[in-house]
Kinemage of the C-alpha trace (Angstrom):
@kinemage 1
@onewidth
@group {chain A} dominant
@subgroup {mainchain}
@vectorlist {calphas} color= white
{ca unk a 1} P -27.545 -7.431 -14.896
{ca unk a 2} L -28.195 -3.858 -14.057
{ca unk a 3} L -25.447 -0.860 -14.714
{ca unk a 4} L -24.750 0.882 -11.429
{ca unk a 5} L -25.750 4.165 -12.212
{ca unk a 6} L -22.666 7.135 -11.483
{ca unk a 7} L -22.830 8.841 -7.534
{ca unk a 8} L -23.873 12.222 -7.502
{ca unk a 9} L -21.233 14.556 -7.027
{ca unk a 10} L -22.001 14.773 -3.153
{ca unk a 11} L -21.952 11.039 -2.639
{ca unk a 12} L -18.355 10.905 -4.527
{ca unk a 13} L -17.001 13.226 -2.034
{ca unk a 14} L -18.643 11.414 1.483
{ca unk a 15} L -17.319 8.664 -0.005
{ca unk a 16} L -13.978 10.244 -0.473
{ca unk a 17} L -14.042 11.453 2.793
{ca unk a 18} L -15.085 8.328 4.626
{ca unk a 19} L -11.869 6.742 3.244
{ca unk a 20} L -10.036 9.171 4.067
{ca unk a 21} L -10.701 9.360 7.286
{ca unk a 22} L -10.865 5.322 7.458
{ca unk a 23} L -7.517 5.412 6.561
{ca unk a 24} L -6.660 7.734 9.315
{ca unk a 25} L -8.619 6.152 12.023
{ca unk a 26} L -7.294 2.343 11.566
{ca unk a 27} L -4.110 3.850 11.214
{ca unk a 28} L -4.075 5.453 14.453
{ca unk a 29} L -6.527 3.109 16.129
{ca unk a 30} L -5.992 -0.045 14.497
{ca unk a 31} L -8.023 -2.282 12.110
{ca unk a 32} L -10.645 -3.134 14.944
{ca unk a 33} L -11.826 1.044 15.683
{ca unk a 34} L -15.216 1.413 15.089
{ca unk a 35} L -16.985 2.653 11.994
{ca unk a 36} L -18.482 4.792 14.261
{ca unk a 37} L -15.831 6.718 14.774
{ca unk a 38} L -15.004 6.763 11.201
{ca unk a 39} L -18.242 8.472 10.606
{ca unk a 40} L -17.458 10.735 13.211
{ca unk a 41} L -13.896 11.769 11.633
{ca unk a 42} L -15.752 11.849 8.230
{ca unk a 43} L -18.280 14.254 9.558
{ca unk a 44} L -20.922 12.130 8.260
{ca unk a 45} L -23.298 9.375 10.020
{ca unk a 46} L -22.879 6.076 10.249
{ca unk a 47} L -25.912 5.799 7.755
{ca unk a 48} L -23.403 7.625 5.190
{ca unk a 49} L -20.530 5.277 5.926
{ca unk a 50} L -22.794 1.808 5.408
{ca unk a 51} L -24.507 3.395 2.133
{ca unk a 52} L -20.975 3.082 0.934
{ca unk a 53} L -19.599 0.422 2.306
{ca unk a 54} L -22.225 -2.479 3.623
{ca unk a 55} L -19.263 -4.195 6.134
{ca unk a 56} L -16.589 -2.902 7.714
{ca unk a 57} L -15.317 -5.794 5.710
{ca unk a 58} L -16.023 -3.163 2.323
{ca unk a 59} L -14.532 -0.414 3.764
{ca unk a 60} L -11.576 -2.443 5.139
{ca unk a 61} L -10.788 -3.709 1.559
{ca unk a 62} L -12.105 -0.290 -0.447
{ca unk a 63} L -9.259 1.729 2.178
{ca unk a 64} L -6.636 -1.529 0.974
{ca unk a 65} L -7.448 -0.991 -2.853
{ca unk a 66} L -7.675 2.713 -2.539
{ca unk a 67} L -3.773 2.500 -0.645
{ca unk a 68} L -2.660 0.316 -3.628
{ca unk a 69} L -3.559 2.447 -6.311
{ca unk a 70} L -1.947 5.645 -4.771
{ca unk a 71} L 0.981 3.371 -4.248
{ca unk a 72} L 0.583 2.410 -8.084
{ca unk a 73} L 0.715 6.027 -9.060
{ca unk a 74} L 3.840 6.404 -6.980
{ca unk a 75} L 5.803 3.616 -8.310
{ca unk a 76} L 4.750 4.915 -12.051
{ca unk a 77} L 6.168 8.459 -10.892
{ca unk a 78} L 9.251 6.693 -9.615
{ca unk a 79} L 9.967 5.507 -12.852
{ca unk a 80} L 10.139 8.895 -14.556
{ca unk a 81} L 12.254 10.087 -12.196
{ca unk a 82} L 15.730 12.013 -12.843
{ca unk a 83} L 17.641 9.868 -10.182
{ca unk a 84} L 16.887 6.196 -10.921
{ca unk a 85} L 18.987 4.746 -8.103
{ca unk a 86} L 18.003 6.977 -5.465
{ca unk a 87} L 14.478 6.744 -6.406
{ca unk a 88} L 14.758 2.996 -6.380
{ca unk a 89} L 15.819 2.819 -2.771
{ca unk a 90} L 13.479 5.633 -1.944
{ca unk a 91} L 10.577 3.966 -3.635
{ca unk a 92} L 11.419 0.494 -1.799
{ca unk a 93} L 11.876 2.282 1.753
{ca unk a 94} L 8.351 3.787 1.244
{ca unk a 95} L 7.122 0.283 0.039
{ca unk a 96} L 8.193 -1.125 3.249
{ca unk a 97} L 6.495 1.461 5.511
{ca unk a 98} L 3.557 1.223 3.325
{ca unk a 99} L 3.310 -2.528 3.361
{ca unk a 100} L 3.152 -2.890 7.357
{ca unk a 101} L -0.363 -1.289 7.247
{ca unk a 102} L -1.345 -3.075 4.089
{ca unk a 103} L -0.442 -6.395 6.057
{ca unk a 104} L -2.688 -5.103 8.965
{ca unk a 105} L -5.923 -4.673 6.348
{ca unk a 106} L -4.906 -8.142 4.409
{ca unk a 107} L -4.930 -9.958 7.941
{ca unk a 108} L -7.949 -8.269 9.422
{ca unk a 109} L -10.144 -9.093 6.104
{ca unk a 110} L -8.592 -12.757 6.304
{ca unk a 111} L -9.569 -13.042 9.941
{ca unk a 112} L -13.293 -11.827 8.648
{ca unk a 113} L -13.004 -14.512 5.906
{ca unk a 114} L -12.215 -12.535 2.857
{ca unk a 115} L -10.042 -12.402 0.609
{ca unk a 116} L -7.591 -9.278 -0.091
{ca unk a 117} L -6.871 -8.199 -3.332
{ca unk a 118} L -4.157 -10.470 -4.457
{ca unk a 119} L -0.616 -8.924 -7.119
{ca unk a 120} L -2.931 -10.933 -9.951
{ca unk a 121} L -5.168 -8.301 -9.622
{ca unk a 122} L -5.116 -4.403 -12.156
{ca unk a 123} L -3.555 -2.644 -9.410
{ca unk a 124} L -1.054 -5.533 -8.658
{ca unk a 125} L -0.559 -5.381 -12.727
{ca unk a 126} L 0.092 -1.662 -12.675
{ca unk a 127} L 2.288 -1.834 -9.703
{ca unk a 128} L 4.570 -4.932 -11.209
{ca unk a 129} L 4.722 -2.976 -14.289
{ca unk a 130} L 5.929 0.348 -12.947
{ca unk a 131} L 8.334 -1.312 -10.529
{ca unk a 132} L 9.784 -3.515 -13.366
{ca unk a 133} L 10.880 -0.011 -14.810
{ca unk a 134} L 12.005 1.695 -11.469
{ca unk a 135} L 13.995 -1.711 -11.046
{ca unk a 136} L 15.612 -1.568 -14.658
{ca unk a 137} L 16.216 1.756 -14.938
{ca unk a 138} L 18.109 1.784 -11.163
{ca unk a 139} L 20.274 -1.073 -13.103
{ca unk a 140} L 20.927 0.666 -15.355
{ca unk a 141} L 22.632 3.260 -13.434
{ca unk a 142} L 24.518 0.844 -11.772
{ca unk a 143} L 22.366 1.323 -8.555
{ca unk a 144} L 20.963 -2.782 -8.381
{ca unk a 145} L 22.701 -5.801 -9.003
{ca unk a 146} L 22.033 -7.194 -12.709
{ca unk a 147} L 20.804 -10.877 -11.318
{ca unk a 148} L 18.128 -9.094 -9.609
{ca unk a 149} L 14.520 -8.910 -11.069
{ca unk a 150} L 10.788 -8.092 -10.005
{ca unk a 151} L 10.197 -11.845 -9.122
{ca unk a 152} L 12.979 -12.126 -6.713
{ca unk a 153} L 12.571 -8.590 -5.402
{ca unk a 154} L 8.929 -9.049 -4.188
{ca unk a 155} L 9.910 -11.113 -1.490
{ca unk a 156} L 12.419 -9.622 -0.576
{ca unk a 157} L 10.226 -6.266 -0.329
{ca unk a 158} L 7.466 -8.575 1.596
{ca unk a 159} L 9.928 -9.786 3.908
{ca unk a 160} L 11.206 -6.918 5.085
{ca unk a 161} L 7.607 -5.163 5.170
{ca unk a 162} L 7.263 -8.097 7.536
{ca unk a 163} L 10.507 -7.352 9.409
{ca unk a 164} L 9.557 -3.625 9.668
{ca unk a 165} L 6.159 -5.051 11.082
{ca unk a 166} L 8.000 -7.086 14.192
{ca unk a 167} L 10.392 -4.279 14.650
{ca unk a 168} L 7.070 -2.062 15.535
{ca unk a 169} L 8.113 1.781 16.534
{ca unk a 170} L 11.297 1.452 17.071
{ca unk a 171} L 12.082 3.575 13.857
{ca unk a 172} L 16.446 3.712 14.116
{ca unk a 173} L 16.431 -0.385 14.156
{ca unk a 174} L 14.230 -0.254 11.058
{ca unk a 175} L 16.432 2.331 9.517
{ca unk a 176} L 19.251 -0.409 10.220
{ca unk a 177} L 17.725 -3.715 8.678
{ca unk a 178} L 16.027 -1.552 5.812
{ca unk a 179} L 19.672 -0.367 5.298
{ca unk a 180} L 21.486 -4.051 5.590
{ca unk a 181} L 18.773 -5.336 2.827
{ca unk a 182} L 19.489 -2.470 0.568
{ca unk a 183} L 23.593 -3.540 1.050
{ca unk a 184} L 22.527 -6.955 -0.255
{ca unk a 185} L 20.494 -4.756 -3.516
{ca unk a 186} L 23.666 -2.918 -4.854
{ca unk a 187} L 26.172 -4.489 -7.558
{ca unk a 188} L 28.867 -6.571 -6.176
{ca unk a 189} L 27.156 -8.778 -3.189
């Protein structure tokens, strides 16, 4: 087995900025755009982009991880924060919007025949174990229902991420169902 040896500080910031702009072009274009046109956003070639990332496939999953662990970083903020029940329901509302373009990268790599980084994994870890604060301490201020805890709120959260998926653009009708779920959160439902 050979160590990969550390990018040079100009690779580490192509790279950077090929996700970056990934991100931003299958967000605007879809899952399918190009990598050309990544390149093109990146202001690198194509060459650049497939030193990085062999398959669209790589890039597809490296933009997915890279999404997760900003996420993870959020939720670990959340739980530090001075308002545990608004955080909670802020934290959840961005999960939501966040988890509609995660679903598009999980379904586009499972149509290509691989697998998406599953909760098992040290993101899905760090994210369980931030979120099991946010949810405790947001009980603890009488925000969330007691009999509520991370294994029955992840489907929840999934299901409406899929909800907020069917609903598409039509943001006030998403405000609505995010807002009926939350009803069903709070102590005394």
């Amino acid at each position: 087995m050979t160590e990969e040896k550390p990018l040079r500080a100009d690779a580490r910031r192509n790279r950077a900025r090929v996700l970056e702009a990934a991100e931003a072009v299958f967000a605007a274009k879809g899952t399918s755009a190009p990598t050309e046109e990544v390149a093109k956003a990146a202001g690198v070639g194509v060459g650049t982009v497939f030193r990085h990332f062999p398959t669209k496939e790589a890039l597809l999953e490296a933009v997915l991880i890279d999404r997760l662990h900003r996420f993870a970083e959020e939720a670990e903020a959340a739980a530090e924060a001075d308002d545990p029940g608004a955080t909670f329901y802020e934290f959840l509302s961005g999960w939501i919007e966040m988890s509609a373009a995660k679903n598009a990268y999980s379904d586009a790599l499972a149509a290509a025949g691989v697998e998406a980084p599953k909760t098992g994994s040290v993101v899905g870890a760090r994210l369980k174990a931030a979120l099991t604060v946010v949810l405790k301490r947001a009980q603890d201020a009488g925000a969330v229902r007691e009999d509520m805890g991370v294994a029955e709120l992840l489907p929840v959260v999934i299901g409406a991420a899929r909800a907020a998926e069917h609903i598409g653009d039509d943001r006030e009708l998403r405000a609505r169902t995010v807002a009926i779920m939350f009803s069903g959160l709070k102590p005394g439902t």
